[in-house]
N, C-alpha and C positions, 0 to 999 in steps of 0.2 A: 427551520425549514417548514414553513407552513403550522406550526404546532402540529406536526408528524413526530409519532413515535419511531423510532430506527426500525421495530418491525413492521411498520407501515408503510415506513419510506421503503425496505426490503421488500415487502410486497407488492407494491405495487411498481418497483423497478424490474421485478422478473417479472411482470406480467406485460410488459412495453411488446407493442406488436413489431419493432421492429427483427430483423435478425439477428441470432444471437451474436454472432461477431459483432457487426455491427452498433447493435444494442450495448454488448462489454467493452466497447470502444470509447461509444460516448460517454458511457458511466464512468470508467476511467479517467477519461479526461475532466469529465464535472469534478473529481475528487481529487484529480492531480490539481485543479486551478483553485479548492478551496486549500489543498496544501499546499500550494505556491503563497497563496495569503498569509500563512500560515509561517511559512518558512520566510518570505519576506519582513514578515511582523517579528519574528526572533531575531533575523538578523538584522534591521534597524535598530530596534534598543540594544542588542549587544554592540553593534559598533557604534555607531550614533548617541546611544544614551550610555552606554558603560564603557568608550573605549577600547573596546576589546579591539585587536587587530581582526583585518575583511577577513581573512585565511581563517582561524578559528572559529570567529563569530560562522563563517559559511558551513564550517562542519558542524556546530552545536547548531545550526538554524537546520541541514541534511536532517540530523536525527531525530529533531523533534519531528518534522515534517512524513517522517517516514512511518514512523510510529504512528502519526493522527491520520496516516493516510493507506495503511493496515487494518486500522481500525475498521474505516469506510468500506473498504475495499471486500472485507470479509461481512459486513452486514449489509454490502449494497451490491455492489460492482461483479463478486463471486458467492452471492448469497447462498445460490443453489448448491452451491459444492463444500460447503462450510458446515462444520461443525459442532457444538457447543460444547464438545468431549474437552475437556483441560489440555489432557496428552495434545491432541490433533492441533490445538489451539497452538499450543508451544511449539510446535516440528513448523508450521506453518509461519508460526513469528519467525522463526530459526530461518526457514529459509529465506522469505522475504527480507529479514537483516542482510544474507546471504548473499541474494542476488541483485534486489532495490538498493541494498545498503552497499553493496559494492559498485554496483556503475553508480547510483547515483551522489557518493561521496567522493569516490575517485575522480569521475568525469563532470562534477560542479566545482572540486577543489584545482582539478586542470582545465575545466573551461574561465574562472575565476582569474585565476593567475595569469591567463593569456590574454583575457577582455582588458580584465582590470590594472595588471602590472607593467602587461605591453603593449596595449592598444587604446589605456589610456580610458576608456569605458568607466561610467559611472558604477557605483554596487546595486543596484536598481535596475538598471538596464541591461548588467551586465549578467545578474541571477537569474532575470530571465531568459535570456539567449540559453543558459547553461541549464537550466530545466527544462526548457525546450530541446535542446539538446542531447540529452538523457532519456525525454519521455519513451522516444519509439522503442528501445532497449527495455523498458522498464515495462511496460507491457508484454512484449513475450516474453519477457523472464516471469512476471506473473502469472499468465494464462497458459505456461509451458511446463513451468518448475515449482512455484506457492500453492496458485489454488487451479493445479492439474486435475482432469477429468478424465483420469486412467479407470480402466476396467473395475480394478480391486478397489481403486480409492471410492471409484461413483456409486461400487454395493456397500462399502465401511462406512460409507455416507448416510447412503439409505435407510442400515441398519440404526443409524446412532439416532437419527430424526426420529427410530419409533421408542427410544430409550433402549436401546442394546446395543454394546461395544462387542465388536470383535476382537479376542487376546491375541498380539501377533503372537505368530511364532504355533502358536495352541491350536489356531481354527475351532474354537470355542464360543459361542455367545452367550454374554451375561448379561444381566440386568443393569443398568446403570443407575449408579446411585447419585439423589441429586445434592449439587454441590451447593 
């Protein structure tokens, strides 16, 4: 991406003049359609180059894609609400598997089967329909439930940016040690 470091591309996507909705709309989508590349390009060589049946090949191409597209997500798309804390990091993988990884393997493995086993539909054309498909669901499960800007979450936030975690449970702040 330009020889941009991921905190540069991060920075300079929260500083986009447009509105925040908006603004996390399109970022999403730029990062859903570099994981569509992404998930395309797994399930070609798995079915294409190894064989594998479309139905598999479609759930190993869902998880890589979700995972590369977490990645982004949290260093671009929800930068501002993200945290570099381990814990935070893993609750947030956890949900995104959660909620991306439940519509989006469910609702690609049944739009899949319907394009491609009843309607006859190419694996190409048909992965897209079924990404596109998913996308609106997979956004506000994102920006509602992954990288939510609840009250507690947007100060636990704040605190972790200046190196202090808050212990749940404790309401204590510690220093954070770096990893």
């Amino acid at each position: 991406m330009n020889g941009k470091s991921p905190g540069e591309i991060s920075q300079s996507a929260s500083s986009w003049p447009a509105s925040g909705v908006l603004r996390r709309w399109v970022l999403f989508y730029v990062v859903g359609a570099m994981g569509m590349i992404v998930q395309l390009s797994v399930l070609g060589i798995l079915v294409r180059g190894l064989g594998v049946h479309y139905l598999v090949g479609t759930g190993l191409a869902v998880w890589v894609a979700i995972l590369h597209n977490f990645l982004w997500h949290e260093k671009w798309t929800w930068a501002e609400r993200t945290c570099a804390d381990r814990s935070h990091r893993w609750r947030r993988l956890a949900r995104f598997h959660a909620s991306s990884g439940i519509v989006s393997l469910t609702g690609n493995l049944f739009l899949m089967q319907l394009f491609v086993g009843l309607c006859e539909i190419g694996h190409v054309p048909a992965c897209v329909l079924s990404i596109a498909g998913c996308s609106i669901l997979n956004f506000y499960a994102s920006d509602r439930l992954v990288f939510s800007a609840a009250p507690d979450l947007s100060n636990a936030l704040g605190l972790c940016r200046l190196g202090l975690v808050v212990s749940p449970g404790e309401r204590t702040i510690h220093e954070r040690t770096p990893s």
